[in-house]
Chimera marker file (.cmm) of the C-alpha trace (Angstrom):
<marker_set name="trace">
<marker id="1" x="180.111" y="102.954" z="90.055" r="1" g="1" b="0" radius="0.5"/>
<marker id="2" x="176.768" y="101.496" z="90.572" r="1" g="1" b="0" radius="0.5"/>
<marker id="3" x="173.383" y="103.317" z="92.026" r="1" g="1" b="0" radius="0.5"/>
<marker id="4" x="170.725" y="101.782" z="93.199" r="1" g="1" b="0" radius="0.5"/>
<marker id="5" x="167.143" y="103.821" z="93.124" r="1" g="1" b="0" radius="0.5"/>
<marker id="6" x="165.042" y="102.356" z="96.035" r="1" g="1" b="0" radius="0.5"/>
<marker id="7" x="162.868" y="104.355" z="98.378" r="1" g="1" b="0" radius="0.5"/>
<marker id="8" x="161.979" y="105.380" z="101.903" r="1" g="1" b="0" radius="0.5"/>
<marker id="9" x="159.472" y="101.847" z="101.690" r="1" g="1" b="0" radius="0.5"/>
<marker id="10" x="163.035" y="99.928" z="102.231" r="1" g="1" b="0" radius="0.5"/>
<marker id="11" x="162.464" y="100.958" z="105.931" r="1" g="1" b="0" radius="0.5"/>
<marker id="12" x="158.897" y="102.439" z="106.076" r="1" g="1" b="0" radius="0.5"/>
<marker id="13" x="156.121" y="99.657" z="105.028" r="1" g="1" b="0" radius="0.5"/>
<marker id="14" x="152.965" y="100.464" z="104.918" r="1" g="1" b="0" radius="0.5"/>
<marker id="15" x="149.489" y="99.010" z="103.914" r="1" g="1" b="0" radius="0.5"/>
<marker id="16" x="148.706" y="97.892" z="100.291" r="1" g="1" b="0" radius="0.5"/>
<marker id="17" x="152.059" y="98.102" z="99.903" r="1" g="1" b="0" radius="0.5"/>
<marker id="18" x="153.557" y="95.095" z="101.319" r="1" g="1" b="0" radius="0.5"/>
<marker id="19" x="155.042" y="93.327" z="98.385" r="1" g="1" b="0" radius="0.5"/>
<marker id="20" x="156.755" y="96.756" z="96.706" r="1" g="1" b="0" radius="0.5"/>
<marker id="21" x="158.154" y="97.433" z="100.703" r="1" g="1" b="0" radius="0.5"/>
<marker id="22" x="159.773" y="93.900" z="101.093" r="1" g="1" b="0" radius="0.5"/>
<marker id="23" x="161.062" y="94.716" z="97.565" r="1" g="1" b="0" radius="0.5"/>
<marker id="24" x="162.676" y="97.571" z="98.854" r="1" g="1" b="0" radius="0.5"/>
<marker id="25" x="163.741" y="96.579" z="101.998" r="1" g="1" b="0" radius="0.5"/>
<marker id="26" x="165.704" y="93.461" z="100.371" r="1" g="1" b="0" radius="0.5"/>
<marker id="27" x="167.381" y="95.783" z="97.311" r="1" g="1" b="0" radius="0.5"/>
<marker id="28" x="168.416" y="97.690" z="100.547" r="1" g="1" b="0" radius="0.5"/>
<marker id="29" x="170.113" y="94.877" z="101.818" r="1" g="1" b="0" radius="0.5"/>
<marker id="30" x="171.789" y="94.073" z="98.630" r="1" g="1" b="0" radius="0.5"/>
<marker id="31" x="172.389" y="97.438" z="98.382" r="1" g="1" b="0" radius="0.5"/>
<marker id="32" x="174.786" y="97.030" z="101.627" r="1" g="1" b="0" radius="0.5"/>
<marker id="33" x="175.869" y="93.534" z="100.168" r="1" g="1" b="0" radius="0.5"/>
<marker id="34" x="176.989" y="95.124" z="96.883" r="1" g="1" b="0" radius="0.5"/>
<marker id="35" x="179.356" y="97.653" z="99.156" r="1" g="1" b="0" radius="0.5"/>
<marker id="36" x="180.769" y="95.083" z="100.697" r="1" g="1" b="0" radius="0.5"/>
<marker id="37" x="181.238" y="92.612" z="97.836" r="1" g="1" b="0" radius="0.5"/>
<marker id="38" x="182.790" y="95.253" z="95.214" r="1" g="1" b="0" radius="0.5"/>
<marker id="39" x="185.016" y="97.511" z="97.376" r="1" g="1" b="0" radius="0.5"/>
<marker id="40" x="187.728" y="95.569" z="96.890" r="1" g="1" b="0" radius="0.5"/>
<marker id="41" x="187.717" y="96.507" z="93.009" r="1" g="1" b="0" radius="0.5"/>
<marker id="42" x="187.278" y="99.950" z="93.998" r="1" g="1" b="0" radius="0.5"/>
<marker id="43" x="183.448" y="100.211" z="92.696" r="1" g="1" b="0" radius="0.5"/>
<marker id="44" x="181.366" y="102.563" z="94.358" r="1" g="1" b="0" radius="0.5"/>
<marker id="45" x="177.523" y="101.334" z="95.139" r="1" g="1" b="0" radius="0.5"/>
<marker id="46" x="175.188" y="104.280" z="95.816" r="1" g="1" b="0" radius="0.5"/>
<marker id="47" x="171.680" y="103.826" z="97.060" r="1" g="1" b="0" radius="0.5"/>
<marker id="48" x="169.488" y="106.439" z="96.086" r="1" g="1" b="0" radius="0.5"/>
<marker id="49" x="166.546" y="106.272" z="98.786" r="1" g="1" b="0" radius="0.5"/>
<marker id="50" x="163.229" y="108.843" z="98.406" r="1" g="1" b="0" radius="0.5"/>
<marker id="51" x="159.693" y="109.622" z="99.080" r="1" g="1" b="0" radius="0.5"/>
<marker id="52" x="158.081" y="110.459" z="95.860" r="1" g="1" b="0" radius="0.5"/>
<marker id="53" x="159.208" y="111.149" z="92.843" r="1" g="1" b="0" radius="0.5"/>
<marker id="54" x="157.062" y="113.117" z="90.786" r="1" g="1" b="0" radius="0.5"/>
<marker id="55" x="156.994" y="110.571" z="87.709" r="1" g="1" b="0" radius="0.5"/>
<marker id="56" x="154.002" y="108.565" z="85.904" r="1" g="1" b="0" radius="0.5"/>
<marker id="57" x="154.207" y="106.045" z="88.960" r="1" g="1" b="0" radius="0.5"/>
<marker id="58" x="153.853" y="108.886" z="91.432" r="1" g="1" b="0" radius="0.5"/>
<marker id="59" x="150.976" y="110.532" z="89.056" r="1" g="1" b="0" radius="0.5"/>
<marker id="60" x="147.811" y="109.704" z="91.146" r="1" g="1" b="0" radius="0.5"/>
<marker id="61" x="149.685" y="110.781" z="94.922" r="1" g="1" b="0" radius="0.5"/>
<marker id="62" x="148.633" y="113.951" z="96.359" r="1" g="1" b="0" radius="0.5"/>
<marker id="63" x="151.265" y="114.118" z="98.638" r="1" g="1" b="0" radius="0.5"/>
<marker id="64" x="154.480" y="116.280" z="98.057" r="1" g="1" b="0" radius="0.5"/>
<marker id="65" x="156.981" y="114.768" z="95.628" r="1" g="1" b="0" radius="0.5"/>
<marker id="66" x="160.350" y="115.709" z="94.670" r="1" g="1" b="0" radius="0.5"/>
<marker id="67" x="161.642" y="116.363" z="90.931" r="1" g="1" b="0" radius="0.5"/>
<marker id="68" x="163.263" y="113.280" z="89.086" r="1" g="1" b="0" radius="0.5"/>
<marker id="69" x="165.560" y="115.921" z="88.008" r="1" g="1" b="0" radius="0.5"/>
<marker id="70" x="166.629" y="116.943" z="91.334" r="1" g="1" b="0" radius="0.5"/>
<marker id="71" x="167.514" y="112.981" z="92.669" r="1" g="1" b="0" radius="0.5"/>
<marker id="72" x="169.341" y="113.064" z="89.607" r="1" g="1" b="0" radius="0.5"/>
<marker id="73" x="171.526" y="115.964" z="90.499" r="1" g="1" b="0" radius="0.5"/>
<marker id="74" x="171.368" y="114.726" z="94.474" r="1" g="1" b="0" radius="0.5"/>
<marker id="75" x="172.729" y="111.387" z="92.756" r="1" g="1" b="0" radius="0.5"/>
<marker id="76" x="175.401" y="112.781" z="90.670" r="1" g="1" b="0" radius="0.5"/>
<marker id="77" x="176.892" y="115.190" z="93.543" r="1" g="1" b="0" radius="0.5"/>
<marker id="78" x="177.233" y="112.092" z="95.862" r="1" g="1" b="0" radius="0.5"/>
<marker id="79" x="178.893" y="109.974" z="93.149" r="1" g="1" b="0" radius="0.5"/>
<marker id="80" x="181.265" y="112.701" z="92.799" r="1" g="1" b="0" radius="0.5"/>
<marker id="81" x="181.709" y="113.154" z="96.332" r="1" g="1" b="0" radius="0.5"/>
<marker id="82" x="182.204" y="109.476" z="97.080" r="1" g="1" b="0" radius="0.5"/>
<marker id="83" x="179.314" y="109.139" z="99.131" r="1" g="1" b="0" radius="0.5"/>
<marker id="84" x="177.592" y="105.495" z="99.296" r="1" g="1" b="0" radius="0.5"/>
<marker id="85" x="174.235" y="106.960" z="99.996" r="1" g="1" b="0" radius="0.5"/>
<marker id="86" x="171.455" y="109.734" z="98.767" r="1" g="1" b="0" radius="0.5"/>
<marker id="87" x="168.593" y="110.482" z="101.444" r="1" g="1" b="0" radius="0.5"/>
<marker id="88" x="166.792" y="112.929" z="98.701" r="1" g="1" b="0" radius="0.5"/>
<marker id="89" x="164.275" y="114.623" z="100.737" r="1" g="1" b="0" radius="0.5"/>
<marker id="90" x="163.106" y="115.158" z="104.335" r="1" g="1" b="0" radius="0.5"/>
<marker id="91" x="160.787" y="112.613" z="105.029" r="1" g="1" b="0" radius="0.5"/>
<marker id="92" x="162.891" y="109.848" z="103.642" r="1" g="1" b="0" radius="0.5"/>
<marker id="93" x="165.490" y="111.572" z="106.456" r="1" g="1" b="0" radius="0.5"/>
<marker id="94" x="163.538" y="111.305" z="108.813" r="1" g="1" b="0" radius="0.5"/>
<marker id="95" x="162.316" y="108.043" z="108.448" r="1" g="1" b="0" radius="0.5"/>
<marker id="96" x="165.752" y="106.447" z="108.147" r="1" g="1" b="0" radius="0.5"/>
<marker id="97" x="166.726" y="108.498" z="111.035" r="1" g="1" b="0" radius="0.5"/>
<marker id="98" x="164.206" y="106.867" z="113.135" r="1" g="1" b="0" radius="0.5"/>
<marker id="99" x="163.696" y="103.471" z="111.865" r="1" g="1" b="0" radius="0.5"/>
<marker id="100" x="167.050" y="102.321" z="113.345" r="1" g="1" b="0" radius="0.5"/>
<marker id="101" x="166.652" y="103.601" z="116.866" r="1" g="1" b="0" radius="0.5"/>
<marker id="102" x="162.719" y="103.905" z="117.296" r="1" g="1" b="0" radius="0.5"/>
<marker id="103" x="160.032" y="101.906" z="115.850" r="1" g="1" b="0" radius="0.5"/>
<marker id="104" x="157.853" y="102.641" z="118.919" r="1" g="1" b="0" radius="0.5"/>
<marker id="105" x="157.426" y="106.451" z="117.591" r="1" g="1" b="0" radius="0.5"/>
<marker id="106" x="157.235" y="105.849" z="113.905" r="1" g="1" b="0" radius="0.5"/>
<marker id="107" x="154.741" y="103.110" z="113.367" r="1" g="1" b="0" radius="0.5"/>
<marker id="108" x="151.927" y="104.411" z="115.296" r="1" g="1" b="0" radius="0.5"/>
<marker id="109" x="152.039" y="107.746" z="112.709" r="1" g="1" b="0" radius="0.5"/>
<marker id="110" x="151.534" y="104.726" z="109.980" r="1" g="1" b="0" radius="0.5"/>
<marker id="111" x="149.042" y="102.812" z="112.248" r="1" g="1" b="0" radius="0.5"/>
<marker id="112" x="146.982" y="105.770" z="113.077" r="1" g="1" b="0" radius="0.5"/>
<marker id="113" x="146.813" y="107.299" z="109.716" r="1" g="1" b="0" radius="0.5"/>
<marker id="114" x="145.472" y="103.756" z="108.218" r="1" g="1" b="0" radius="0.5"/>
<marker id="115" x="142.892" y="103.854" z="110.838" r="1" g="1" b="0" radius="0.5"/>
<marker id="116" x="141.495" y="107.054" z="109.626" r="1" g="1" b="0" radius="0.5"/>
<marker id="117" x="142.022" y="106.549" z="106.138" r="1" g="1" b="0" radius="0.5"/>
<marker id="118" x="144.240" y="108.950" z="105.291" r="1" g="1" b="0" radius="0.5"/>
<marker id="119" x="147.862" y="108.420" z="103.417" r="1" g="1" b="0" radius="0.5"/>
<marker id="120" x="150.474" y="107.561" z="105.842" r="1" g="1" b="0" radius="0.5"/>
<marker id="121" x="152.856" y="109.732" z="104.075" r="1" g="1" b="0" radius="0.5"/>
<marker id="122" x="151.156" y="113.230" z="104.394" r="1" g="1" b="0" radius="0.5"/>
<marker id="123" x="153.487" y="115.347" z="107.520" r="1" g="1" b="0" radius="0.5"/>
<link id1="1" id2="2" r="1" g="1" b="0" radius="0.2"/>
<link id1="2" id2="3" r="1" g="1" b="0" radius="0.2"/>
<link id1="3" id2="4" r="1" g="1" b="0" radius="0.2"/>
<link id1="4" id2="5" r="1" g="1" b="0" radius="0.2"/>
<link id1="5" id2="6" r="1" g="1" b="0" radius="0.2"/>
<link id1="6" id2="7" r="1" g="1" b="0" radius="0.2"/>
<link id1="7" id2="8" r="1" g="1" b="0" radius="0.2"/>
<link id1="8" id2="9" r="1" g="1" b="0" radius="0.2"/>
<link id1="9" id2="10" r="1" g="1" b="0" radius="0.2"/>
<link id1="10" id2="11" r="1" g="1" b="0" radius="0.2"/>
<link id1="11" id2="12" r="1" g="1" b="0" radius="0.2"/>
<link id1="12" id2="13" r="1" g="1" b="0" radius="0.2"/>
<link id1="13" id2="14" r="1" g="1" b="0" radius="0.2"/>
<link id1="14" id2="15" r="1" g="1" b="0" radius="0.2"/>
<link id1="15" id2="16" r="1" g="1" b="0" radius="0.2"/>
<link id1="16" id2="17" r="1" g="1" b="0" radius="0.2"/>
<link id1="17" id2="18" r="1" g="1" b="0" radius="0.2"/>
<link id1="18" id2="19" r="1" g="1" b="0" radius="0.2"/>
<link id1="19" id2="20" r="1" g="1" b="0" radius="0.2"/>
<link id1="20" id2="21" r="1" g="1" b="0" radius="0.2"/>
<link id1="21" id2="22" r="1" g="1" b="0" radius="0.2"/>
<link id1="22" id2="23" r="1" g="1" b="0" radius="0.2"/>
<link id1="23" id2="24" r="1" g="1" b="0" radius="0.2"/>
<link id1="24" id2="25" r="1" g="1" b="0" radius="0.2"/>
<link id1="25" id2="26" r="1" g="1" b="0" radius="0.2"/>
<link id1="26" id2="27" r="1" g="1" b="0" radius="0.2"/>
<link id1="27" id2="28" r="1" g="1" b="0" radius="0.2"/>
<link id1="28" id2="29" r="1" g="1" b="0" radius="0.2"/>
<link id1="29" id2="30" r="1" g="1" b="0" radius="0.2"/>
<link id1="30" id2="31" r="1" g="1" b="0" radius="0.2"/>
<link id1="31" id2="32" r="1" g="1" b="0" radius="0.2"/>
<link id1="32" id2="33" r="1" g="1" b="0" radius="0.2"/>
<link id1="33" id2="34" r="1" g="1" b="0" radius="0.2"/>
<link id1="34" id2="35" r="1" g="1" b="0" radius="0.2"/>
<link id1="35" id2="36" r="1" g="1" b="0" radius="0.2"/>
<link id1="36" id2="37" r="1" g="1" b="0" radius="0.2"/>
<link id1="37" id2="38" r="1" g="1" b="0" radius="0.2"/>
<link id1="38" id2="39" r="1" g="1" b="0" radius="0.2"/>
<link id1="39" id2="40" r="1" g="1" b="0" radius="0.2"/>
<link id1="40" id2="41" r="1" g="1" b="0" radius="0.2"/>
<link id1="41" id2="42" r="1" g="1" b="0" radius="0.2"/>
<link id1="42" id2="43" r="1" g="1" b="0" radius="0.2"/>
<link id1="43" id2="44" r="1" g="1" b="0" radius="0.2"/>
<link id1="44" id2="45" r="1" g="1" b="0" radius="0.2"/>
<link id1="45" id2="46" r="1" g="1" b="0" radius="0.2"/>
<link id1="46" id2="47" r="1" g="1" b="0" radius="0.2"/>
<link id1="47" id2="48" r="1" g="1" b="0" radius="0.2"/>
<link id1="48" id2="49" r="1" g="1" b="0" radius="0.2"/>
<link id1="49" id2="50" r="1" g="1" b="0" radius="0.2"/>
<link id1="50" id2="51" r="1" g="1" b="0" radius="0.2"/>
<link id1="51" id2="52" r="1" g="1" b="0" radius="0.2"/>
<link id1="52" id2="53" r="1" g="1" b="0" radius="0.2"/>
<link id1="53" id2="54" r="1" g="1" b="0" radius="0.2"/>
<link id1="54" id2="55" r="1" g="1" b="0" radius="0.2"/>
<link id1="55" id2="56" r="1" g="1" b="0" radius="0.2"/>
<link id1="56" id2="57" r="1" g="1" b="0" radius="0.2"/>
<link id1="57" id2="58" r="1" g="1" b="0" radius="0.2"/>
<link id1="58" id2="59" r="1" g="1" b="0" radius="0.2"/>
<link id1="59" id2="60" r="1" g="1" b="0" radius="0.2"/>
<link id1="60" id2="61" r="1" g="1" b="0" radius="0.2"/>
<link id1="61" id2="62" r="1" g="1" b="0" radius="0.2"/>
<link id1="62" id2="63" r="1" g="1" b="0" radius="0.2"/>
<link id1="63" id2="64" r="1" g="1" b="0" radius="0.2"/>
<link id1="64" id2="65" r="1" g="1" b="0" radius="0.2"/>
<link id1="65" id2="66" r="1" g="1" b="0" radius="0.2"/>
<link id1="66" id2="67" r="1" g="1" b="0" radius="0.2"/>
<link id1="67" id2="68" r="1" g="1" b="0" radius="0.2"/>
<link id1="68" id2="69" r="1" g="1" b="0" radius="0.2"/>
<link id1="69" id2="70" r="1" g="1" b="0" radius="0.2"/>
<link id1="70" id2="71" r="1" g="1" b="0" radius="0.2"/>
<link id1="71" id2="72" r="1" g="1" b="0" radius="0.2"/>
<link id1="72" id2="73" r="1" g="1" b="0" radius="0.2"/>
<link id1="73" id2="74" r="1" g="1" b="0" radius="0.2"/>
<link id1="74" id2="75" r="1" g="1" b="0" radius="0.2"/>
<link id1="75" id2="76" r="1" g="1" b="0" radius="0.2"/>
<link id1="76" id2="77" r="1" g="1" b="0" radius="0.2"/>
<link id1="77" id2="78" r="1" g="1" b="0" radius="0.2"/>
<link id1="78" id2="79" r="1" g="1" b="0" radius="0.2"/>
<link id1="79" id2="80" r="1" g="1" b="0" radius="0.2"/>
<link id1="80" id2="81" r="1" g="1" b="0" radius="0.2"/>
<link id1="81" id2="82" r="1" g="1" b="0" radius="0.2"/>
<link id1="82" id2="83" r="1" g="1" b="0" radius="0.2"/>
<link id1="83" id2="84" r="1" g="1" b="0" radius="0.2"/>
<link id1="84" id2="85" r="1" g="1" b="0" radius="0.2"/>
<link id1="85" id2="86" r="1" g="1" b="0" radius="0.2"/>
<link id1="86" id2="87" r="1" g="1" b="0" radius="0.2"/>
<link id1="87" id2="88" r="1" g="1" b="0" radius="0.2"/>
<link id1="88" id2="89" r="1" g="1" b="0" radius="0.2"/>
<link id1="89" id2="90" r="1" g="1" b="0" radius="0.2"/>
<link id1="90" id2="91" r="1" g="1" b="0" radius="0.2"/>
<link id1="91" id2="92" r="1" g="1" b="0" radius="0.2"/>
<link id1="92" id2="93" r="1" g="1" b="0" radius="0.2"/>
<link id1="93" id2="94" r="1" g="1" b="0" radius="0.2"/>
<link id1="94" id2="95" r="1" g="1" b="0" radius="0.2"/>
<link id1="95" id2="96" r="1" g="1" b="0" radius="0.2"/>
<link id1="96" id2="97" r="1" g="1" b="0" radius="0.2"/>
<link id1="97" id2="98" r="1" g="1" b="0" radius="0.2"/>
<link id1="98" id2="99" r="1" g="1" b="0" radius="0.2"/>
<link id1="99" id2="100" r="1" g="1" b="0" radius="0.2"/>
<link id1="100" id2="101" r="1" g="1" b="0" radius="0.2"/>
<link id1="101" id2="102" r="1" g="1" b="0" radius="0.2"/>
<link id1="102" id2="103" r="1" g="1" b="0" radius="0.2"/>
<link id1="103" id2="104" r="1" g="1" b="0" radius="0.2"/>
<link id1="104" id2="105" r="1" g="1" b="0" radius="0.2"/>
<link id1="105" id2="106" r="1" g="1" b="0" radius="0.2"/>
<link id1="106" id2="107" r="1" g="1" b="0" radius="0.2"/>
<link id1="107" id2="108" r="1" g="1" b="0" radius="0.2"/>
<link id1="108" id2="109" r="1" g="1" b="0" radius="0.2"/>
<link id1="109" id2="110" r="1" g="1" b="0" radius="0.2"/>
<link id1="110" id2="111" r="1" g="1" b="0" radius="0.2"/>
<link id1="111" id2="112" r="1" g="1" b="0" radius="0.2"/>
<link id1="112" id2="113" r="1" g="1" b="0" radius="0.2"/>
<link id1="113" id2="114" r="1" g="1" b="0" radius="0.2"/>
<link id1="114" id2="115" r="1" g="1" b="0" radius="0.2"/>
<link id1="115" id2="116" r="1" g="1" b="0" radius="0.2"/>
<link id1="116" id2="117" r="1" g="1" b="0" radius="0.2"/>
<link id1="117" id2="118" r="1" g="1" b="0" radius="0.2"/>
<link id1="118" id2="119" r="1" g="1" b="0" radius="0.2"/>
<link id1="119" id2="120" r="1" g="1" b="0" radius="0.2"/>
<link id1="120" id2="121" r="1" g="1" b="0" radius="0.2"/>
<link id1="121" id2="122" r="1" g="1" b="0" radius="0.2"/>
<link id1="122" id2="123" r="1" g="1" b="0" radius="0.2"/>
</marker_set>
């Protein structure tokens, strides 16, 4: 088994971020690589995808953040479940929901928000 953390930047980017996004996005794509590559030996490669985490990295965000205890737990039930992927809270669902069908609608939320200053996260 392997798990990958990553985040909901891998298909969300957003400004000053650039550089930690295109991280992201590409450790989601070797994320899928890894699948491909090691199911043959039977490994299992979970990627762990999520908003914020409330940890030291997180510390100066205002906006809601999930437990590092609870992606742990969301982790370990989908390792034991056999599932290849954790989508830990409900804006990282969302987003991944509509990144692959509708950039049109979820963009302009980033694009607007930047334009007033205000964090491109907050729902």
């Amino acid at each position: 088994m392997q798990s990958l953390v990553l985040s909901v930047a891998s298909w969300l980017a957003s400004p000053f971020n650039a550089s930690y996004c295109a991280s992201k996005s590409a450790e989601w794509a070797l994320t899928n690589a890894l699948r491909v590559e090691l199911r043959a030996q039977g490994t299992l490669v979970v990627g762990v995808h999520a908003g914020f985490i409330d940890t030291d990295m997180a510390a100066t965000v205002d906006d809601p953040k999930i437990s590092a205890q609870e992606v742990a737990g969301q982790t370990l039930d989908a390792i034991e479940k056999g599932r290849p992927e954790v989508l830990t809270d409900e804006w990282t669902r969302h987003v991944k929901n509509s990144a692959a069908t509708d950039q049109d609608s979820l963009y302009p939320v980033v694009q607007r928000s930047w334009d007033a200053g205000e964090s491109p996260w907050k729902r």
